[in-house]
C-alpha positions as CSV (number, residue, x, y, z in Angstrom):
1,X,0.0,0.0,0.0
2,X,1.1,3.6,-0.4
3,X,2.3,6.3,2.5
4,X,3.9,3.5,4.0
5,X,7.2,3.8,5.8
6,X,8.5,1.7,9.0
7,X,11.4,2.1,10.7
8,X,13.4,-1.2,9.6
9,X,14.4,-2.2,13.5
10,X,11.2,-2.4,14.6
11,X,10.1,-4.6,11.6
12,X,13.0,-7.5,11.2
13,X,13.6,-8.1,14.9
14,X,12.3,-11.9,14.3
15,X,13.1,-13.5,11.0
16,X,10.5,-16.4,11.7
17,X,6.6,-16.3,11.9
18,X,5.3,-15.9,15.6
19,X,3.4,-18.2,16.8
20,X,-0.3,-18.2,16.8
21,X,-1.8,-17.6,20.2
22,X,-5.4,-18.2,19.6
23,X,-7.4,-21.9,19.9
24,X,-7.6,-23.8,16.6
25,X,-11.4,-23.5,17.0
26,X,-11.1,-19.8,16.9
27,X,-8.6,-20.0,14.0
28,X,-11.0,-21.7,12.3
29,X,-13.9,-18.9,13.2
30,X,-11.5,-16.7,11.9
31,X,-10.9,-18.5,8.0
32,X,-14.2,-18.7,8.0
33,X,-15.3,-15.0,9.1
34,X,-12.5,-14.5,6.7
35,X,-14.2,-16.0,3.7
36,X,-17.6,-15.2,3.9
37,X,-16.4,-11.3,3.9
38,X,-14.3,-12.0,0.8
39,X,-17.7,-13.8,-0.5
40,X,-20.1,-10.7,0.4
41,X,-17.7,-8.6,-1.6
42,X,-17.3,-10.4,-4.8
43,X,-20.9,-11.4,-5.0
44,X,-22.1,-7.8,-3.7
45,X,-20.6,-6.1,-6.1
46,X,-20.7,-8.3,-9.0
47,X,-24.7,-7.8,-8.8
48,X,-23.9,-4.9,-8.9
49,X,-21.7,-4.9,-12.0
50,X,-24.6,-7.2,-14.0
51,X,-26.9,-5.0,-13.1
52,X,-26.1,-2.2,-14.2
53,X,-24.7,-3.4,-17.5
54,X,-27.6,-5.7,-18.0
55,X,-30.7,-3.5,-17.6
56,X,-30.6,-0.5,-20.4
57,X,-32.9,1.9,-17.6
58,X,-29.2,2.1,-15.9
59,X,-27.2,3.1,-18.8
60,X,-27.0,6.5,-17.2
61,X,-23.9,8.4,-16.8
62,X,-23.9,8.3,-12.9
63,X,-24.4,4.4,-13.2
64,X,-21.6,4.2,-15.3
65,X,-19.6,5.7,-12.3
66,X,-20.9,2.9,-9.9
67,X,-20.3,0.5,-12.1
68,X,-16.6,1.7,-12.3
69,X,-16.8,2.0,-8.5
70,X,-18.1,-1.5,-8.2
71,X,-15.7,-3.5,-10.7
72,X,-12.7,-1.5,-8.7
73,X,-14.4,-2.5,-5.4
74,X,-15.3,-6.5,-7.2
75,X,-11.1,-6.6,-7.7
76,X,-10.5,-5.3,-4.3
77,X,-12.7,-8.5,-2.8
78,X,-11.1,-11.1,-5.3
79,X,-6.9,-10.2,-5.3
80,X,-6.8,-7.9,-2.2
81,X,-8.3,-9.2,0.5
82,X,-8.2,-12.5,0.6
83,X,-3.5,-12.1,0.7
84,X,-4.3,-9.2,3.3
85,X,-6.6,-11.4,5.2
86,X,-4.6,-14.2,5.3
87,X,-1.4,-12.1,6.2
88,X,-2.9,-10.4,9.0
89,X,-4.7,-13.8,10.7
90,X,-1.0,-15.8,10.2
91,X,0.8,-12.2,12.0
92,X,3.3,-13.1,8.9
93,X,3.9,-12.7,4.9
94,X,3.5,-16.3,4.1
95,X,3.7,-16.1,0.1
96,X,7.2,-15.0,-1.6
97,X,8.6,-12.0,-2.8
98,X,6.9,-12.1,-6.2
99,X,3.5,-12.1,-4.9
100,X,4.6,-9.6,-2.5
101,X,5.4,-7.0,-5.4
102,X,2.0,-7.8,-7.5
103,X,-0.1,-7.4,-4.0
104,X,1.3,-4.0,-3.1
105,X,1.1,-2.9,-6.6
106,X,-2.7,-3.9,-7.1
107,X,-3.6,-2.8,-3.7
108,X,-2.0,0.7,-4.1
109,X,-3.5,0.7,-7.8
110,X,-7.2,0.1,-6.4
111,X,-7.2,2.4,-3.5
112,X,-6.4,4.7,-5.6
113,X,-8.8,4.1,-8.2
114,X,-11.7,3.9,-5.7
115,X,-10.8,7.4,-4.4
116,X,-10.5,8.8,-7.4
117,X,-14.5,7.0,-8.3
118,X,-15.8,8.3,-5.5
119,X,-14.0,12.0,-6.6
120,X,-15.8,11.5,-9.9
121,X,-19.2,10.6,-8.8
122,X,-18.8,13.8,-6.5
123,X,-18.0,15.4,-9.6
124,X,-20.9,14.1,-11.3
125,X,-23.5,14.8,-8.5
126,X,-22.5,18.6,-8.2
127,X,-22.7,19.4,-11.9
128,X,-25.8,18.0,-12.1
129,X,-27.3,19.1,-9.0
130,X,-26.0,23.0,-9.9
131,X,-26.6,23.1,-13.5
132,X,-28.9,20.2,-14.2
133,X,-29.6,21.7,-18.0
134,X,-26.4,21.9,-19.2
135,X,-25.5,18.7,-17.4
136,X,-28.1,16.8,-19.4
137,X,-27.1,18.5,-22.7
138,X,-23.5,17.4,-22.3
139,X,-22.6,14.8,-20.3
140,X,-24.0,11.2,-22.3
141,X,-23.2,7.8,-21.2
142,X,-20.2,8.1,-24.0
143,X,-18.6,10.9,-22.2
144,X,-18.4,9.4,-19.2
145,X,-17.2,5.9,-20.1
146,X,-14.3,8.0,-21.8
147,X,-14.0,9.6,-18.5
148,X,-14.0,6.4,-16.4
149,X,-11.5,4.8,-19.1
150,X,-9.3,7.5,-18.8
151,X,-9.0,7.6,-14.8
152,X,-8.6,3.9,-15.4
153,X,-5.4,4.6,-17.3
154,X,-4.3,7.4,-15.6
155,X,-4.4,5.4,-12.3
156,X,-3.1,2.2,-13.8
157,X,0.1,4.8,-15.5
158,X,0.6,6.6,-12.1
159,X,0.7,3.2,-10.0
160,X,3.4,2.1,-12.3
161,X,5.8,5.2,-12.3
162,X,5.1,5.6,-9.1
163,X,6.3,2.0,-8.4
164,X,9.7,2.4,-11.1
165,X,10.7,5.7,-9.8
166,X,10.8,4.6,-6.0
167,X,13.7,2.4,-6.7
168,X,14.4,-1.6,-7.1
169,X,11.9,-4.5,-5.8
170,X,14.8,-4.6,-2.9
171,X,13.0,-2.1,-0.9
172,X,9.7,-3.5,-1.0
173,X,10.2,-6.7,1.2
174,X,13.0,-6.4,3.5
175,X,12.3,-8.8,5.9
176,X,11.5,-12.4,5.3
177,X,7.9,-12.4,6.9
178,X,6.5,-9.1,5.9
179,X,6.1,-7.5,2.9
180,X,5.5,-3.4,2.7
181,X,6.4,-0.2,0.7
182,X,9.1,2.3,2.2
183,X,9.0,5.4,0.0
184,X,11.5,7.9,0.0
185,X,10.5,11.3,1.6
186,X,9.8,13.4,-2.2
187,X,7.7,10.2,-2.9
188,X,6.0,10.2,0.1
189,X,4.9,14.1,-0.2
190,X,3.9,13.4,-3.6
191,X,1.8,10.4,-3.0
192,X,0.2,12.5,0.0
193,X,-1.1,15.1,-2.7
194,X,-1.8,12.7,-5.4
195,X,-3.8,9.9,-3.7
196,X,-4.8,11.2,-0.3
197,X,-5.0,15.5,-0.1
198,X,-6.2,16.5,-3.4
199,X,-9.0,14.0,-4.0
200,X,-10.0,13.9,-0.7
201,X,-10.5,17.9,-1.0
202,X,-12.4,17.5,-3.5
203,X,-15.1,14.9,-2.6
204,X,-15.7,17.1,0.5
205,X,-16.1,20.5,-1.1
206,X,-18.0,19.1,-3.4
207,X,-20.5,17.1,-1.2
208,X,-20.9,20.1,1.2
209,X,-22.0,21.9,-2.3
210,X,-24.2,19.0,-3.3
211,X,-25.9,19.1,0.4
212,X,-26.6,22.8,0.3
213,X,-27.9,23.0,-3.4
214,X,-30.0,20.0,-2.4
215,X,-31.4,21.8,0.7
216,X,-31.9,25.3,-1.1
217,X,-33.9,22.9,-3.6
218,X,-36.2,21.8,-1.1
219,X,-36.8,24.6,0.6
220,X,-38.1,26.3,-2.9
221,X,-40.0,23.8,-3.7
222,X,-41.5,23.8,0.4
223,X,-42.3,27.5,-1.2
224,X,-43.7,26.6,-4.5
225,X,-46.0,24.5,-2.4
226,X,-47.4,27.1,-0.6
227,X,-48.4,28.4,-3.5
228,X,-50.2,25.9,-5.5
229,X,-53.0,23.9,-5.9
230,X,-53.6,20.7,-4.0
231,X,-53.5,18.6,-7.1
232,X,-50.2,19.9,-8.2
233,X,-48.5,19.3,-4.4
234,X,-48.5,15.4,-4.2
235,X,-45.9,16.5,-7.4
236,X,-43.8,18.9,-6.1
237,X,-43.6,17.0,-2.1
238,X,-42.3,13.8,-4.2
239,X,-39.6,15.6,-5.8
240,X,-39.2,16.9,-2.8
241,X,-39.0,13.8,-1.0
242,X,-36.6,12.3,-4.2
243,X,-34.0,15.1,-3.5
244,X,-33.6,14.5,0.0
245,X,-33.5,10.8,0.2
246,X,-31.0,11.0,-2.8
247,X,-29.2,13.3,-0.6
248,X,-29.4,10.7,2.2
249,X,-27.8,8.4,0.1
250,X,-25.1,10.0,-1.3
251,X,-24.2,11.3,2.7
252,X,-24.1,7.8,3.3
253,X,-22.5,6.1,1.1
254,X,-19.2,9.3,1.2
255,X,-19.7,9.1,5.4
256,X,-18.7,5.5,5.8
257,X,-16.5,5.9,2.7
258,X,-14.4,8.4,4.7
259,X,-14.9,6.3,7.7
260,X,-13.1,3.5,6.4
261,X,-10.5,5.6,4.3
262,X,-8.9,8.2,7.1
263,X,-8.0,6.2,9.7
264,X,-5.1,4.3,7.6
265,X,-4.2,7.7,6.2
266,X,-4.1,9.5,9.1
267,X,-1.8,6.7,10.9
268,X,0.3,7.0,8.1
269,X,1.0,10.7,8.5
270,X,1.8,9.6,11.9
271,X,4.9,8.0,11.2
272,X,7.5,11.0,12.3
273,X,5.7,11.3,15.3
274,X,5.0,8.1,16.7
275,X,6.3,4.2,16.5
276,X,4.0,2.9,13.8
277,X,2.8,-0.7,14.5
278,X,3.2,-3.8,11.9
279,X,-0.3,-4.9,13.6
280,X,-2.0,-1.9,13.9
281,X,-1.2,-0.6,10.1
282,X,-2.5,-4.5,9.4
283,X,-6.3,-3.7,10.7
284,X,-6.3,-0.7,9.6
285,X,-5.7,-1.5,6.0
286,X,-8.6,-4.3,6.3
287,X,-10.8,-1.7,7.6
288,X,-10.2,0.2,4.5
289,X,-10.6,-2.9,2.3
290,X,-13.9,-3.4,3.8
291,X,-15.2,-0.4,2.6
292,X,-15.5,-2.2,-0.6
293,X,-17.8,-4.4,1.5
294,X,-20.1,-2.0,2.6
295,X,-21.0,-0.1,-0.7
296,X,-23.3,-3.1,-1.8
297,X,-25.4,-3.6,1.6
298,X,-25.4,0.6,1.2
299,X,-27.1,0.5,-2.3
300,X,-29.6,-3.0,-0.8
301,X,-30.7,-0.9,1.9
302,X,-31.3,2.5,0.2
303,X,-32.4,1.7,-4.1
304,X,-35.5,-0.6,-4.8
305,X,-34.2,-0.5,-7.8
306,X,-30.7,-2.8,-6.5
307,X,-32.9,-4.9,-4.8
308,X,-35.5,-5.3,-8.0
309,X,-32.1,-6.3,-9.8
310,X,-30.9,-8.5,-7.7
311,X,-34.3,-10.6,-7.3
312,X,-34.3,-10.8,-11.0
313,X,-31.2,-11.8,-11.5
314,X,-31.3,-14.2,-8.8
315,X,-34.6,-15.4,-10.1
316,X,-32.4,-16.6,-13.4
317,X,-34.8,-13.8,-15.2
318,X,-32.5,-11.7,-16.9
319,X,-32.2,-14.6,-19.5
320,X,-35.2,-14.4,-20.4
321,X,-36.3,-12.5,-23.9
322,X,-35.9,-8.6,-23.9
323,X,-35.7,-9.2,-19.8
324,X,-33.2,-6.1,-20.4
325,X,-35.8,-4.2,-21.2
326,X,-37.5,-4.8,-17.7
327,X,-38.4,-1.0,-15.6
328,X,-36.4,-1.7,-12.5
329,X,-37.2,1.8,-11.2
330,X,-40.6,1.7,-10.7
C-alpha cells in the first residue's frame, strides 16, 4: 500500500513467523469470518456490476460511475483481500517475494482508483445538481465511459511510475515475513497530494456543495407548495421527497466511505511522530478494504431498484427474452 514507511528495526527483529496464540477453533472462526467477507464482496458487487450493464434503464452516466466504483471495489474482494486477510490472521507474509510485489502494486492501484471514483461521482452529482440543463445536454453515457476509461489509465500509469521511480523491488520486502512499501521522503509528499490530499479535498467540497444545493432545492419547492393547488403538491412533495433521500444516500455512502478511508491515512501521517505498528497498520488496511464491502449492503438498503435487480437476477430472469428491457425503477 502507499504512505507506508516503517522504521526497519522495529520490523526484522524476528526472521520467523510468531506463533499463533489463539485456539484452533477460533482460527477456524476466523478463515471462515474471513471468507464469507471475501464472498459478500465479490458477490455484492458483482450484482452490482450485472446489473447495471444488463438492464438498459441504468445506462446513465452516474451508473456508469458505480459500475466503475463497483468493478474496482469487485477486484478489491477477489486479489486484495483474501492475501491481506490471510497475512494479518497468520501475524506473517506467508507467500514470496513475487507475490509480495504484485499485491502491493494492485492494492495501491485500487485504493487509488476507488478514491478517485468516489471524486468523480462527486463530480458528477455537483454538476448535475447545480446546473442540471447543461448537465443533461452534455454529459452522455459516452462521455463518461471516456472519463472512467481515462482515470482507469491514468491510475493504472501513475501506479506504475510511481512504483519504477521509488527504486528496485529490494525495498519493497525487507524482511522475510513481511512485505511493505518504504517510500522515500519526495515520494512520500507526492503520493500524499496525489492519492490522499487532493482528491479527498475534492469529494468534500463538493459534497458540502451538493448538500446545500440539495437543501436550497427543497426549501423552494416547500415554497412553491405554498403556492399551488392541491392537485399539483403530491408532485412537487415527491420531488421533494426524491432530492432528500437521494441526498441521504449520497451522505451515506461518502460518510462510511471516509470512515473507512482516514484512519489508515491518518496513521500514516503519523509516522514521524509516533512508533507505527506492523499490527495496527495490518487492521487498519482491512478496515479500509472493507469499505469495498459495505458499498453493496449501502445501495440493498437505500435503491429498490438494487434490490428489484438482484431478485431478478437471482430469479435466473435476466435470461429471459428482452428481460433487459425490464423497468427496475418503478
Amino acid at each position: 500500500m502507499n504512505l507506508t514507511e516503517f522504521n526497519q528495526s522495529n520490523l526484522c527483529v524476528n526472521f520467523s513467523c510468531p506463533e499463533r496464540s489463539v485456539s484452533p477453533a477460533v482460527y477456524i472462526l476466523l478463515y471462515v469470518c474471513s471468507a464469507a467477507v471475501v464472498l459478500l464482496t465479490v458477490c455484492g458487487n458483482l450484482l452490482i456490476i450485472i446489473s447495471v450493464l444488463h438492464f438498459k434503464q441504468l445506462h446513465t452516466p452516474t451508473n456508469i460511475l458505480v459500475l466503475s466504483l463497483a468493478v474496482s471495489d469487485f477486484f478489491v474482494g477477489a486479489f486484495v483481500m483474501p492475501p491481506a486477510l490471510i497475512w494479518t490472521m497468520e501475524s506473517c507474509w506467508i507467500f514470496d517475494m513475487g507475490y509480495c510485489i504484485c499485491f502491493l502494486m494492485t492494492s495501491y492501484f485500487l485504493t487509488s482508483l476507488s478514491i478517485y471514483n468516489v471524486a468523480l461521482i462527486a463530480v458528477d452529482r455537483y454538476l448535475a445538481l447545480s446546473n442540471p440543463f447543461l448537465y443533461a445536454n452534455t454529459i452522455s453515457s459516452r462521455t463518461m465511459c471516456t472519463v472512467v476509461s481515462s482515470n482507469w489509465v491514468v491510475c493504472l500509469v501513475y501506479t506504475t511510475a510511481f512504483y519504477y521511480f521509488n527504486g528496485s523491488f529490494s525495498s519493497y520486502l525487507r524482511c522475510p515475513e513481511d512485505c511493505y512499501l518504504f517510500l522515500n521522503e519526495v515520494l512520500f509528499a507526492v503520493d500524499l497530494v496525489v492519492t490522499f490530499i487532493f482528491p479527498l479535498s475534492v469529494i468534500i467540497i463538493l459534497y458540502s456543495r451538493v448538500f446545500l444545493i440539495a437543501k436550497k432545492h427543497a426549501t423552494a419547492i416547500r415554497e412553491l407548495n405554498n403556492h399551488t393547488r392541491p392537485q399539483t403538491q403530491k408532485i412537487t412533495s415527491h420531488s421533494m421527497k426524491s432530492e432528500r433521500k437521494a441526498a441521504k444516500v449520497l451522505g451515506i455512502l461518502v460518510s462510511v466511505f471516509l470512515v473507512c478511508l482516514l484512519p489508515y491515512f491518518i496513521y500514516s501521517l503519523l509516522g514521524d511522530v509516533i512508533e507505527l505498528q506492523r499490527e495496527t497498520f495490518q487492521k487498519l488496511a482491512i478496515v479500509l478494504y472493507l469499505n469495498s464491502s459495505i458499498n453493496p449492503i449501502i445501495y440493498a438498503l437505500f435503491y429498490p431498484w438494487f434490490r428489484r435487480c438482484i431478485k431478478f437476477i437471482i430469479t435466473l430472469k435476466i435470461f429471459q427474452t428482452d428481460s433487459a428491457l425490464i423497468n427496475v425503477l418503478s
